[in-house]
Backbone atoms as SQL, in Angstrom:
CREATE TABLE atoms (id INTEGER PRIMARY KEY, chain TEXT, resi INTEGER, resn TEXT, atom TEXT, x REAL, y REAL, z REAL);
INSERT INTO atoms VALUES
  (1, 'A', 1, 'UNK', 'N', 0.839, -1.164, 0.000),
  (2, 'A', 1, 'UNK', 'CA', 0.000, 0.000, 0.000),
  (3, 'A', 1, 'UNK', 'C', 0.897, 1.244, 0.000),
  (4, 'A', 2, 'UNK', 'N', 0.939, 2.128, -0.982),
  (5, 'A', 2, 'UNK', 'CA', 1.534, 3.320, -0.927),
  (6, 'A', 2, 'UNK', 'C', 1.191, 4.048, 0.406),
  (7, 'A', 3, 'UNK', 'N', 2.129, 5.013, 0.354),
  (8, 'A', 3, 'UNK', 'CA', 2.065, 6.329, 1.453),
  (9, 'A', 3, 'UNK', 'C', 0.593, 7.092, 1.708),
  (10, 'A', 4, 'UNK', 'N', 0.172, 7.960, -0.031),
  (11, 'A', 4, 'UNK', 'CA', -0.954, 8.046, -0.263),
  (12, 'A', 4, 'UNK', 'C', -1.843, 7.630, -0.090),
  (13, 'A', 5, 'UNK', 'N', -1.668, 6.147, 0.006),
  (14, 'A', 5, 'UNK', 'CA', -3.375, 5.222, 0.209),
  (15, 'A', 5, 'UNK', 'C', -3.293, 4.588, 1.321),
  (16, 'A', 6, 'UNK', 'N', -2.314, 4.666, 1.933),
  (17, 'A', 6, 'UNK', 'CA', -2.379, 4.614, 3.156),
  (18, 'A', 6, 'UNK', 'C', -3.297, 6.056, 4.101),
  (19, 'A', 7, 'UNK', 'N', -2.528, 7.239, 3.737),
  (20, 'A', 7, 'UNK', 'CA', -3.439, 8.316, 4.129),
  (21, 'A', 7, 'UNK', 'C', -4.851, 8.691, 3.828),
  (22, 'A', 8, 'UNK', 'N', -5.028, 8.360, 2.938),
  (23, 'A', 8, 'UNK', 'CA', -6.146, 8.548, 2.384),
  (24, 'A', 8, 'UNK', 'C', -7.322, 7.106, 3.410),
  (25, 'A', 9, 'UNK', 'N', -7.084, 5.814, 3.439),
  (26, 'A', 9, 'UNK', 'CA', -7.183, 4.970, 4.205),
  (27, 'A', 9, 'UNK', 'C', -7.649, 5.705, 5.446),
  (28, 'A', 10, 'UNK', 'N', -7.192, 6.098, 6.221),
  (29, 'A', 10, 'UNK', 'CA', -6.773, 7.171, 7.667),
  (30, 'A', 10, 'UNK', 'C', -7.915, 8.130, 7.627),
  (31, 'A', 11, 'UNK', 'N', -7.518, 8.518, 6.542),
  (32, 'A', 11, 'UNK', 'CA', -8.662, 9.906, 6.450),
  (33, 'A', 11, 'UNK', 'C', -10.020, 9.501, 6.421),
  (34, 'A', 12, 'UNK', 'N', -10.514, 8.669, 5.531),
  (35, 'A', 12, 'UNK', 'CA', -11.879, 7.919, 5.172),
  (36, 'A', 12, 'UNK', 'C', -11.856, 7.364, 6.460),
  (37, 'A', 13, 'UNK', 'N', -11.224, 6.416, 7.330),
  (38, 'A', 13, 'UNK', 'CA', -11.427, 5.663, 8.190),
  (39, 'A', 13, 'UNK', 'C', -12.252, 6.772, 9.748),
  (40, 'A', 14, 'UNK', 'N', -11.876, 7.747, 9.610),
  (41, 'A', 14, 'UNK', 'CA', -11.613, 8.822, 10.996),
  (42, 'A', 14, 'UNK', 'C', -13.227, 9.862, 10.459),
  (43, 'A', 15, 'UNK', 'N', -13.363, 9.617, 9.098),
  (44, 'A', 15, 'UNK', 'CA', -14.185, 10.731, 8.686),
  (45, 'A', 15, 'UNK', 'C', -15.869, 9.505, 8.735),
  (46, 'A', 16, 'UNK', 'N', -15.965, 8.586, 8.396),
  (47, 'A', 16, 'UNK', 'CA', -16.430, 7.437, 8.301),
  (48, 'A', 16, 'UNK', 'C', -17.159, 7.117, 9.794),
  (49, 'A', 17, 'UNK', 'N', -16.263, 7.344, 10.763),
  (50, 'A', 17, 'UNK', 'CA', -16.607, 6.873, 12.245),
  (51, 'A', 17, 'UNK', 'C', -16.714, 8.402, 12.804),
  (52, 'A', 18, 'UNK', 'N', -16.828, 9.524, 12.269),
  (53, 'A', 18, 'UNK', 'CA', -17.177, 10.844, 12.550),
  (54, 'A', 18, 'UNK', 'C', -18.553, 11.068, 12.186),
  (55, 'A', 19, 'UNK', 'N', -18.682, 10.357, 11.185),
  (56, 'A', 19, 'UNK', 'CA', -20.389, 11.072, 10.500),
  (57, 'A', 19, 'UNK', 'C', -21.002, 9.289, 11.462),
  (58, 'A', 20, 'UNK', 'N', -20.596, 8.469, 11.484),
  (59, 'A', 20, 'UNK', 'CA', -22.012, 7.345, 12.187),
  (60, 'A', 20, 'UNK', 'C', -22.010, 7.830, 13.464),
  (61, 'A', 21, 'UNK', 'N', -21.062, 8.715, 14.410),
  (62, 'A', 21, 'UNK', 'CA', -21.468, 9.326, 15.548),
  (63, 'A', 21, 'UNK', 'C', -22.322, 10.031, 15.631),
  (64, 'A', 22, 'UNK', 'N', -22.351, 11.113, 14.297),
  (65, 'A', 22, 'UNK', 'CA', -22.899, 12.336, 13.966),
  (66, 'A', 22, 'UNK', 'C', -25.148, 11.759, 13.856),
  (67, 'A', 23, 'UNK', 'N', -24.405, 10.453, 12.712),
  (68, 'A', 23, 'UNK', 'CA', -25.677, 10.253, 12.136),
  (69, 'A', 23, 'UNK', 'C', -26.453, 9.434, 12.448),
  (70, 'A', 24, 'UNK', 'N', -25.829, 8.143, 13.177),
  (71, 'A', 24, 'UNK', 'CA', -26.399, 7.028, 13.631),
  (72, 'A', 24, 'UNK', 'C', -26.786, 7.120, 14.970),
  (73, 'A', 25, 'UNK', 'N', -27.737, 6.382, 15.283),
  (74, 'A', 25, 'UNK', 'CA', -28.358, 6.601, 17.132),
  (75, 'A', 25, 'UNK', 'C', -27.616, 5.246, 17.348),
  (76, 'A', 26, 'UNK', 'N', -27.259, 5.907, 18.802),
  (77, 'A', 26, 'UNK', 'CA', -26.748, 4.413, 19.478),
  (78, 'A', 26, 'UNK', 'C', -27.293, 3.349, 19.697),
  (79, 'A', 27, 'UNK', 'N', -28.195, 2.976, 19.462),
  (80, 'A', 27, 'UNK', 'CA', -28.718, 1.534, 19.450),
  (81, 'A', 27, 'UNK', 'C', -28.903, 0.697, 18.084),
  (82, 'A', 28, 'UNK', 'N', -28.561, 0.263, 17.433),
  (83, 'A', 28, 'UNK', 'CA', -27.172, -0.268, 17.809),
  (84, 'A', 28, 'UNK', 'C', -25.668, 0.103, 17.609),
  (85, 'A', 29, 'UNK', 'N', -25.213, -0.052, 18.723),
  (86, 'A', 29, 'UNK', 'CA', -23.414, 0.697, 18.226),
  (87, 'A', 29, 'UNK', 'C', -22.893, -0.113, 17.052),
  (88, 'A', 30, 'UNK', 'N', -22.728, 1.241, 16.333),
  (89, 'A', 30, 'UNK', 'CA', -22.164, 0.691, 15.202),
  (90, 'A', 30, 'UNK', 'C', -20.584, 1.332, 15.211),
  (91, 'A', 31, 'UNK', 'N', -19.314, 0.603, 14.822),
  (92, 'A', 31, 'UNK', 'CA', -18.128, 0.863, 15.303),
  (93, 'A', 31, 'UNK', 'C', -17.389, 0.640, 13.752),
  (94, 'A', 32, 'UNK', 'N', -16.896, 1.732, 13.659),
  (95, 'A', 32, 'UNK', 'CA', -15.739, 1.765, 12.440),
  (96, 'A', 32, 'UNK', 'C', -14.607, 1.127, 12.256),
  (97, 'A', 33, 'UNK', 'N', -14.113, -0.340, 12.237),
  (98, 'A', 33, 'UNK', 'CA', -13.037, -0.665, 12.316),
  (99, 'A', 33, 'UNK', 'C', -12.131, -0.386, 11.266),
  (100, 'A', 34, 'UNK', 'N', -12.110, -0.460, 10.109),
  (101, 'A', 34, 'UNK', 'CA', -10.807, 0.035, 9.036),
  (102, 'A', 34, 'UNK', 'C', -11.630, -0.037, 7.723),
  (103, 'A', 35, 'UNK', 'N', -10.793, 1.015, 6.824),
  (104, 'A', 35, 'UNK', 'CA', -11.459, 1.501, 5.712),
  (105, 'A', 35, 'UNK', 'C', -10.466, 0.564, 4.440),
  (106, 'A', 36, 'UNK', 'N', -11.039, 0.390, 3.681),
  (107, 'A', 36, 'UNK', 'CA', -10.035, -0.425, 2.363),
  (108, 'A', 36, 'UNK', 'C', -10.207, 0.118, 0.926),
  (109, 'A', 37, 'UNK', 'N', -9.476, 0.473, 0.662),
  (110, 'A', 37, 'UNK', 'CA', -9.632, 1.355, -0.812),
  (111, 'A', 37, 'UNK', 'C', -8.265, 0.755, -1.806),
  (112, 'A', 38, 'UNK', 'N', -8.849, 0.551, -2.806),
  (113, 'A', 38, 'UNK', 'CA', -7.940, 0.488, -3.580),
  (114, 'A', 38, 'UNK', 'C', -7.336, 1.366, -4.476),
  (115, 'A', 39, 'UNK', 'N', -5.903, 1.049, -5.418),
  (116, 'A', 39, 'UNK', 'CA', -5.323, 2.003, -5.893),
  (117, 'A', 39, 'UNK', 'C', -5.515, 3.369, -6.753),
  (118, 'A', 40, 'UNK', 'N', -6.714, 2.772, -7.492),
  (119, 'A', 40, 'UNK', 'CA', -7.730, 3.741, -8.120),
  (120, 'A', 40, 'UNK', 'C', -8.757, 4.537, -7.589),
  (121, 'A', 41, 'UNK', 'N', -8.462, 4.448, -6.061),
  (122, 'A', 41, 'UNK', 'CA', -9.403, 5.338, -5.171),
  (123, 'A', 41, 'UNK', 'C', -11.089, 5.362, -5.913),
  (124, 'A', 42, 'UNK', 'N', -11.540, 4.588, -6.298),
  (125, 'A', 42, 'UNK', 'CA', -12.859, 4.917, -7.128),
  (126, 'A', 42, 'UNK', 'C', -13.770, 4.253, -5.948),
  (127, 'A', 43, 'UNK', 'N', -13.575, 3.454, -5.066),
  (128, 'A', 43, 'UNK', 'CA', -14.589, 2.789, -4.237),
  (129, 'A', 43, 'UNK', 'C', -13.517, 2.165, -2.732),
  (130, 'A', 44, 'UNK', 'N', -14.816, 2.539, -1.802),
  (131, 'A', 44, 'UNK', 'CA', -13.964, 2.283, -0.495),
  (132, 'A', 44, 'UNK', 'C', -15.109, 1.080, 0.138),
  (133, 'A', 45, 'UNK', 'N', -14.173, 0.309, 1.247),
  (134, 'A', 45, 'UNK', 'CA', -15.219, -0.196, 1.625),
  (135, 'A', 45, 'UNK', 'C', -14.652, -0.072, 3.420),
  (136, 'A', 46, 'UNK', 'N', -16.046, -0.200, 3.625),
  (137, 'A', 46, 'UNK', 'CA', -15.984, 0.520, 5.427),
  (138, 'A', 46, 'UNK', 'C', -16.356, -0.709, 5.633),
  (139, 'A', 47, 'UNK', 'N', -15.521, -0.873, 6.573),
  (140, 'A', 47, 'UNK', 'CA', -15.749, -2.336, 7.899),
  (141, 'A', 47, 'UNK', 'C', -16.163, -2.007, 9.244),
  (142, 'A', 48, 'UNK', 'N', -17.664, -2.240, 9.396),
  (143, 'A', 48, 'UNK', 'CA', -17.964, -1.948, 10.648),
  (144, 'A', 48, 'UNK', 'C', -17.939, -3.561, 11.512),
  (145, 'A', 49, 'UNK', 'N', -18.509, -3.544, 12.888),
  (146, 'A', 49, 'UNK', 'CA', -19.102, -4.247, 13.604),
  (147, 'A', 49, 'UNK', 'C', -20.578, -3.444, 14.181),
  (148, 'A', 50, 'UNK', 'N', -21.492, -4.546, 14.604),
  (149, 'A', 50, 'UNK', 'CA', -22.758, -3.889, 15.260),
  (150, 'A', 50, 'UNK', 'C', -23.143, -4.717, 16.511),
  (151, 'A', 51, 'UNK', 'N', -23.190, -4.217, 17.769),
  (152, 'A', 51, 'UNK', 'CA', -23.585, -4.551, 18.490),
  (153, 'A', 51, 'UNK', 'C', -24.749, -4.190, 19.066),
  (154, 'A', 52, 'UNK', 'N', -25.864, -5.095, 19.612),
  (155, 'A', 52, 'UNK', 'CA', -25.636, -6.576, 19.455),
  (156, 'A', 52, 'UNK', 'C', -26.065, -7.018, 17.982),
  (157, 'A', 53, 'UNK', 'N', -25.154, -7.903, 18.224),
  (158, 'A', 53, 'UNK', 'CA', -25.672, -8.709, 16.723),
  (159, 'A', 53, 'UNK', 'C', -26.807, -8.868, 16.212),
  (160, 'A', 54, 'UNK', 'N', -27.745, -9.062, 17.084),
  (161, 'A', 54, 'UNK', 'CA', -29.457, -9.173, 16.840),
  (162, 'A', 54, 'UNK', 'C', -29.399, -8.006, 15.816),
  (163, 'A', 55, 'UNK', 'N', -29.378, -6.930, 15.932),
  (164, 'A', 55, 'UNK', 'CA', -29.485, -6.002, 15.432),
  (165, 'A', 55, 'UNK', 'C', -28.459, -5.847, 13.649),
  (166, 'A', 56, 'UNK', 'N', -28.140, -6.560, 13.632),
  (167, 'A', 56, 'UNK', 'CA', -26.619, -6.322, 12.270),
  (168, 'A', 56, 'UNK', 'C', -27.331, -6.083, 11.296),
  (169, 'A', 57, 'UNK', 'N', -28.655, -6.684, 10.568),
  (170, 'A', 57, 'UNK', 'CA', -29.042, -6.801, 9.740),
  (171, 'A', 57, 'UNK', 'C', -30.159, -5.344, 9.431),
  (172, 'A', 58, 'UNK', 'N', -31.094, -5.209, 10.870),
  (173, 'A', 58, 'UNK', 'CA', -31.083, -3.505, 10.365),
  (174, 'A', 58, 'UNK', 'C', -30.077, -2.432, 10.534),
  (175, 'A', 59, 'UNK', 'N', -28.632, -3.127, 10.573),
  (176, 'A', 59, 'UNK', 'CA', -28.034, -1.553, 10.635),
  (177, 'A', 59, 'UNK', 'C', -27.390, -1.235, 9.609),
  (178, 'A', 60, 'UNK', 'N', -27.104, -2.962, 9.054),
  (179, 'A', 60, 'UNK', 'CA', -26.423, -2.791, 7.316),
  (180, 'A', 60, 'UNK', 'C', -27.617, -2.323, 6.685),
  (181, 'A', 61, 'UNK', 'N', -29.092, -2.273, 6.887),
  (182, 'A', 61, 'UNK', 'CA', -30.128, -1.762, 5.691),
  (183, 'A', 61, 'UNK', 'C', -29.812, 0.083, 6.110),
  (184, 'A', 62, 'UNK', 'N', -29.876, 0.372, 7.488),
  (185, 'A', 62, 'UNK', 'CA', -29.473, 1.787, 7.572),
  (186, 'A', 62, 'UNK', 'C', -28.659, 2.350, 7.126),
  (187, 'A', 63, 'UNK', 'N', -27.100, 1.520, 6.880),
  (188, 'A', 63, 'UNK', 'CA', -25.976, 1.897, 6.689),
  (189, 'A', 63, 'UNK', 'C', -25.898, 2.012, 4.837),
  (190, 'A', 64, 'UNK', 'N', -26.737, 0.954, 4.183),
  (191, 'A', 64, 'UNK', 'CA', -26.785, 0.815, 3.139),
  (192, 'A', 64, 'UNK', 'C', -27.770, 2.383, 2.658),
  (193, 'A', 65, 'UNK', 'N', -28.287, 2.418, 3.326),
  (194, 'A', 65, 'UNK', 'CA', -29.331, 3.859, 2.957),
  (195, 'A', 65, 'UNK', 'C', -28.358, 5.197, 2.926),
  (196, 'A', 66, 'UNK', 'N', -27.597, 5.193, 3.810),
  (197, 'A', 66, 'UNK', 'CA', -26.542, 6.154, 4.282),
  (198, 'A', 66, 'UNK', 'C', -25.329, 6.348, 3.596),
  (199, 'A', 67, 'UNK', 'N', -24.685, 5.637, 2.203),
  (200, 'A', 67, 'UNK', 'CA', -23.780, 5.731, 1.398),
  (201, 'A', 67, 'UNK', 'C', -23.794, 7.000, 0.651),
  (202, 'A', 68, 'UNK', 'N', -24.725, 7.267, 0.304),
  (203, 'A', 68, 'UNK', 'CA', -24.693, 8.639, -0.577),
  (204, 'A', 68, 'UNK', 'C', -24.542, 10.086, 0.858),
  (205, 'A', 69, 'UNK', 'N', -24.855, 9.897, 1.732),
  (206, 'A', 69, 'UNK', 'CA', -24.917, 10.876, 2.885),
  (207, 'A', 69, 'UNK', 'C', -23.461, 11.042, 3.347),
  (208, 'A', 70, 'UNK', 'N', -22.945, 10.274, 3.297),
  (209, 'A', 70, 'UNK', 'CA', -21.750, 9.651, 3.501),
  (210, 'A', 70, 'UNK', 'C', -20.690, 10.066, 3.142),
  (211, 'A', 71, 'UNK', 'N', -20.980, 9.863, 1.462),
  (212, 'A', 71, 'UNK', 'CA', -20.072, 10.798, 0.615),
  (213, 'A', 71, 'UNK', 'C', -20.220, 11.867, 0.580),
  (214, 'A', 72, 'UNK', 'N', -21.105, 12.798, 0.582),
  (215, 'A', 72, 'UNK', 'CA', -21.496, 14.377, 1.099),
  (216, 'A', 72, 'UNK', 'C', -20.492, 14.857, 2.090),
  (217, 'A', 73, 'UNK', 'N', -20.672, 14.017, 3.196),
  (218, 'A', 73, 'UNK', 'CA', -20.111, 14.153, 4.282),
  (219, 'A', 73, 'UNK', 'C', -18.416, 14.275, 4.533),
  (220, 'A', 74, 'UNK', 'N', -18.092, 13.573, 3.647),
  (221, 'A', 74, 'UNK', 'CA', -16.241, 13.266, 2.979),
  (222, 'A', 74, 'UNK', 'C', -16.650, 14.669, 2.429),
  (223, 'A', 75, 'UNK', 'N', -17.174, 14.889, 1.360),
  (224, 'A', 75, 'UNK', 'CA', -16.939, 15.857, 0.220),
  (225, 'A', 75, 'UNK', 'C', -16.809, 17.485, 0.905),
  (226, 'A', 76, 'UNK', 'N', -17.340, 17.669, 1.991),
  (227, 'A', 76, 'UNK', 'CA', -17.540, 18.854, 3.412),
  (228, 'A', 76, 'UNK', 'C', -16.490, 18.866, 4.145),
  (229, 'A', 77, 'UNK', 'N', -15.743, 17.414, 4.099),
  (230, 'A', 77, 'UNK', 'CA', -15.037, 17.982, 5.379),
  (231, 'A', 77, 'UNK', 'C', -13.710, 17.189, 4.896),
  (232, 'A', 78, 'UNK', 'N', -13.208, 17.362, 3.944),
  (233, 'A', 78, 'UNK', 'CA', -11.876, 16.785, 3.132),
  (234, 'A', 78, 'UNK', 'C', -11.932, 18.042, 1.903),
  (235, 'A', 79, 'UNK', 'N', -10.742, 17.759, 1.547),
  (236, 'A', 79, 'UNK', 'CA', -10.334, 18.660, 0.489),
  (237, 'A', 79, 'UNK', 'C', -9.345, 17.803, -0.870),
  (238, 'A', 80, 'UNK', 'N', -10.229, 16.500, -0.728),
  (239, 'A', 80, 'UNK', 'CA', -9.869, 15.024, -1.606),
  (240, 'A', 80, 'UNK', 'C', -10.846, 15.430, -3.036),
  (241, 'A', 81, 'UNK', 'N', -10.104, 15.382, -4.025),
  (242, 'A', 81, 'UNK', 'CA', -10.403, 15.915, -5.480),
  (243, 'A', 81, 'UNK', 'C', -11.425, 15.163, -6.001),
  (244, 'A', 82, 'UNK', 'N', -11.130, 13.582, -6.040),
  (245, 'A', 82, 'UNK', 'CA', -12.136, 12.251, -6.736),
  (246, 'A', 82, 'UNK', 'C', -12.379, 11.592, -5.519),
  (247, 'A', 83, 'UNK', 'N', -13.879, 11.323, -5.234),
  (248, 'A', 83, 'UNK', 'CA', -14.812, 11.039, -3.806),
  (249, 'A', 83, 'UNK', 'C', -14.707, 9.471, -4.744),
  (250, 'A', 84, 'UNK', 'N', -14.131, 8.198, -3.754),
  (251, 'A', 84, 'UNK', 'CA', -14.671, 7.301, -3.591),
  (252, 'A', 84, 'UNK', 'C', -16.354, 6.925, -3.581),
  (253, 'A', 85, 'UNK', 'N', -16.716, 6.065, -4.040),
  (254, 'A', 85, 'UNK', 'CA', -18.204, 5.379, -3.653),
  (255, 'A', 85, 'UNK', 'C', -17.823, 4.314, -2.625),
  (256, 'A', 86, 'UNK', 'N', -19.153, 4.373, -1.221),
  (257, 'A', 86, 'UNK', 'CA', -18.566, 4.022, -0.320),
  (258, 'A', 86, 'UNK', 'C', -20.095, 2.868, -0.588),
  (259, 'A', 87, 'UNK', 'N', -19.213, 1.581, 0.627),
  (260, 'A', 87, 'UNK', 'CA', -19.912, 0.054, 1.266),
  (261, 'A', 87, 'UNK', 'C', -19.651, -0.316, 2.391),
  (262, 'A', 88, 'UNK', 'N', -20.430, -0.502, 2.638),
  (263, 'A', 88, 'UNK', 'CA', -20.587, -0.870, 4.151),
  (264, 'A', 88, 'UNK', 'C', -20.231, -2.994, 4.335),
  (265, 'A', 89, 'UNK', 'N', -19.384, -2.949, 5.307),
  (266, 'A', 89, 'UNK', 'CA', -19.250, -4.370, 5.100),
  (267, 'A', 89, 'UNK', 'C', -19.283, -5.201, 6.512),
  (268, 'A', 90, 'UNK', 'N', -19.433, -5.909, 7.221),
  (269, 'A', 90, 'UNK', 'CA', -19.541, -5.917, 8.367),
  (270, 'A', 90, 'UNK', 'C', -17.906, -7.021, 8.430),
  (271, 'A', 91, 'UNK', 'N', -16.892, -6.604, 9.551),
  (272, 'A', 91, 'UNK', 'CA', -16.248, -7.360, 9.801),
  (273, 'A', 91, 'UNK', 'C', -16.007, -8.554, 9.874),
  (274, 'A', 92, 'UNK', 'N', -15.808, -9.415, 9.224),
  (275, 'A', 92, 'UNK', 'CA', -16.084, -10.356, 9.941),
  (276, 'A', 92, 'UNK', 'C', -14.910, -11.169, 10.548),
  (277, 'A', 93, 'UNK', 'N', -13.529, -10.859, 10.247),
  (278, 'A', 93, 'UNK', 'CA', -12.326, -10.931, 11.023),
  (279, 'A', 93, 'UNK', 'C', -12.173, -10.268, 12.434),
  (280, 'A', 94, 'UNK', 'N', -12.663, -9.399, 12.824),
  (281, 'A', 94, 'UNK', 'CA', -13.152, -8.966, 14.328),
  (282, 'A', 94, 'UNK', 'C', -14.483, -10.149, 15.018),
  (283, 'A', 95, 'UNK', 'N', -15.154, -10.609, 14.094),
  (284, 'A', 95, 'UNK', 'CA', -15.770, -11.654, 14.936),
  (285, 'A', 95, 'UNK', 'C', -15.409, -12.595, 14.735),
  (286, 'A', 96, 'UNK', 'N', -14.782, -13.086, 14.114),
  (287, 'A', 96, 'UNK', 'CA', -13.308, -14.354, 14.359),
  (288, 'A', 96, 'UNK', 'C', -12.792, -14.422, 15.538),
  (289, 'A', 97, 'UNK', 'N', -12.032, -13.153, 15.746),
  (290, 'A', 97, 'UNK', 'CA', -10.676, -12.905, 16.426),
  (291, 'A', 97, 'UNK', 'C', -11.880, -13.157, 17.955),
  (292, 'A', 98, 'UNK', 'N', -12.954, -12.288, 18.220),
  (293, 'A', 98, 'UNK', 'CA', -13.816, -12.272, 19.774),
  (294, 'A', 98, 'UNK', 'C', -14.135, -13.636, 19.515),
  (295, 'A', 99, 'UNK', 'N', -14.785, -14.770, 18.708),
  (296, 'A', 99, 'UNK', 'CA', -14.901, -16.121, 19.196),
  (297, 'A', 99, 'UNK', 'C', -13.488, -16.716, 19.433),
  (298, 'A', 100, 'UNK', 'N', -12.416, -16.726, 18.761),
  (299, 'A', 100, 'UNK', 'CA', -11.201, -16.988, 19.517),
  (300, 'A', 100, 'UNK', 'C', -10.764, -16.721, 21.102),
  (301, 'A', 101, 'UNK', 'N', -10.972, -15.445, 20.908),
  (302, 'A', 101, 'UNK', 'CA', -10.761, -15.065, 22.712),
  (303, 'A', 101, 'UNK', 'C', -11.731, -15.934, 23.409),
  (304, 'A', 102, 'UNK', 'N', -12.908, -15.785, 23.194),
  (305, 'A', 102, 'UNK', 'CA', -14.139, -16.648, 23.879),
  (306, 'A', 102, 'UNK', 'C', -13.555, -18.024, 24.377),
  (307, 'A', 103, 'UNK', 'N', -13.021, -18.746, 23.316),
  (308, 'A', 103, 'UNK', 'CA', -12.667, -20.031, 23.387),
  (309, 'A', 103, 'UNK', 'C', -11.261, -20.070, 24.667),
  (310, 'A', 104, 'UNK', 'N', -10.587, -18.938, 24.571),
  (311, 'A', 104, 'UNK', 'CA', -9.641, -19.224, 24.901),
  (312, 'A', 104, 'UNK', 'C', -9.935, -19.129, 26.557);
Protein backbone atom coordinates (compact mmCIF):
# COMPACT_ATOMS: atom_id res chain seq x y z
CA UNK A 1 0.00 0.00 0.00
CA UNK A 2 1.53 3.32 -0.93
CA UNK A 3 2.06 6.33 1.45
CA UNK A 4 -0.95 8.05 -0.26
CA UNK A 5 -3.37 5.22 0.21
CA UNK A 6 -2.38 4.61 3.16
CA UNK A 7 -3.44 8.32 4.13
CA UNK A 8 -6.15 8.55 2.38
CA UNK A 9 -7.18 4.97 4.20
CA UNK A 10 -6.77 7.17 7.67
CA UNK A 11 -8.66 9.91 6.45
CA UNK A 12 -11.88 7.92 5.17
CA UNK A 13 -11.43 5.66 8.19
CA UNK A 14 -11.61 8.82 11.00
CA UNK A 15 -14.19 10.73 8.69
CA UNK A 16 -16.43 7.44 8.30
CA UNK A 17 -16.61 6.87 12.25
CA UNK A 18 -17.18 10.84 12.55
CA UNK A 19 -20.39 11.07 10.50
CA UNK A 20 -22.01 7.35 12.19
CA UNK A 21 -21.47 9.33 15.55
CA UNK A 22 -22.90 12.34 13.97
CA UNK A 23 -25.68 10.25 12.14
CA UNK A 24 -26.40 7.03 13.63
CA UNK A 25 -28.36 6.60 17.13
CA UNK A 26 -26.75 4.41 19.48
CA UNK A 27 -28.72 1.53 19.45
CA UNK A 28 -27.17 -0.27 17.81
CA UNK A 29 -23.41 0.70 18.23
CA UNK A 30 -22.16 0.69 15.20
CA UNK A 31 -18.13 0.86 15.30
CA UNK A 32 -15.74 1.76 12.44
CA UNK A 33 -13.04 -0.66 12.32
CA UNK A 34 -10.81 0.03 9.04
CA UNK A 35 -11.46 1.50 5.71
CA UNK A 36 -10.03 -0.43 2.36
CA UNK A 37 -9.63 1.35 -0.81
CA UNK A 38 -7.94 0.49 -3.58
CA UNK A 39 -5.32 2.00 -5.89
CA UNK A 40 -7.73 3.74 -8.12
CA UNK A 41 -9.40 5.34 -5.17
CA UNK A 42 -12.86 4.92 -7.13
CA UNK A 43 -14.59 2.79 -4.24
CA UNK A 44 -13.96 2.28 -0.49
CA UNK A 45 -15.22 -0.20 1.63
CA UNK A 46 -15.98 0.52 5.43
CA UNK A 47 -15.75 -2.34 7.90
CA UNK A 48 -17.96 -1.95 10.65
CA UNK A 49 -19.10 -4.25 13.60
CA UNK A 50 -22.76 -3.89 15.26
CA UNK A 51 -23.59 -4.55 18.49
CA UNK A 52 -25.64 -6.58 19.46
CA UNK A 53 -25.67 -8.71 16.72
CA UNK A 54 -29.46 -9.17 16.84
CA UNK A 55 -29.49 -6.00 15.43
CA UNK A 56 -26.62 -6.32 12.27
CA UNK A 57 -29.04 -6.80 9.74
CA UNK A 58 -31.08 -3.51 10.37
CA UNK A 59 -28.03 -1.55 10.63
CA UNK A 60 -26.42 -2.79 7.32
CA UNK A 61 -30.13 -1.76 5.69
CA UNK A 62 -29.47 1.79 7.57
CA UNK A 63 -25.98 1.90 6.69
CA UNK A 64 -26.79 0.82 3.14
CA UNK A 65 -29.33 3.86 2.96
CA UNK A 66 -26.54 6.15 4.28
CA UNK A 67 -23.78 5.73 1.40
CA UNK A 68 -24.69 8.64 -0.58
CA UNK A 69 -24.92 10.88 2.89
CA UNK A 70 -21.75 9.65 3.50
CA UNK A 71 -20.07 10.80 0.61
CA UNK A 72 -21.50 14.38 1.10
CA UNK A 73 -20.11 14.15 4.28
CA UNK A 74 -16.24 13.27 2.98
CA UNK A 75 -16.94 15.86 0.22
CA UNK A 76 -17.54 18.85 3.41
CA UNK A 77 -15.04 17.98 5.38
CA UNK A 78 -11.88 16.79 3.13
CA UNK A 79 -10.33 18.66 0.49
CA UNK A 80 -9.87 15.02 -1.61
CA UNK A 81 -10.40 15.91 -5.48
CA UNK A 82 -12.14 12.25 -6.74
CA UNK A 83 -14.81 11.04 -3.81
CA UNK A 84 -14.67 7.30 -3.59
CA UNK A 85 -18.20 5.38 -3.65
CA UNK A 86 -18.57 4.02 -0.32
CA UNK A 87 -19.91 0.05 1.27
CA UNK A 88 -20.59 -0.87 4.15
CA UNK A 89 -19.25 -4.37 5.10
CA UNK A 90 -19.54 -5.92 8.37
CA UNK A 91 -16.25 -7.36 9.80
CA UNK A 92 -16.08 -10.36 9.94
CA UNK A 93 -12.33 -10.93 11.02
CA UNK A 94 -13.15 -8.97 14.33
CA UNK A 95 -15.77 -11.65 14.94
CA UNK A 96 -13.31 -14.35 14.36
CA UNK A 97 -10.68 -12.90 16.43
CA UNK A 98 -13.82 -12.27 19.77
CA UNK A 99 -14.90 -16.12 19.20
CA UNK A 100 -11.20 -16.99 19.52
CA UNK A 101 -10.76 -15.07 22.71
CA UNK A 102 -14.14 -16.65 23.88
CA UNK A 103 -12.67 -20.03 23.39
CA UNK A 104 -9.64 -19.22 24.90
Amino acid sequence: MSKRQEKVRELLRHLAAQFLSEEANRSPLITVIDVQIPSDFREAKVFVTVYPEAQEEAAMAYLKRKRGDLREFVKENSRMKALPHFDFVIDRGEKHRQRIEELI
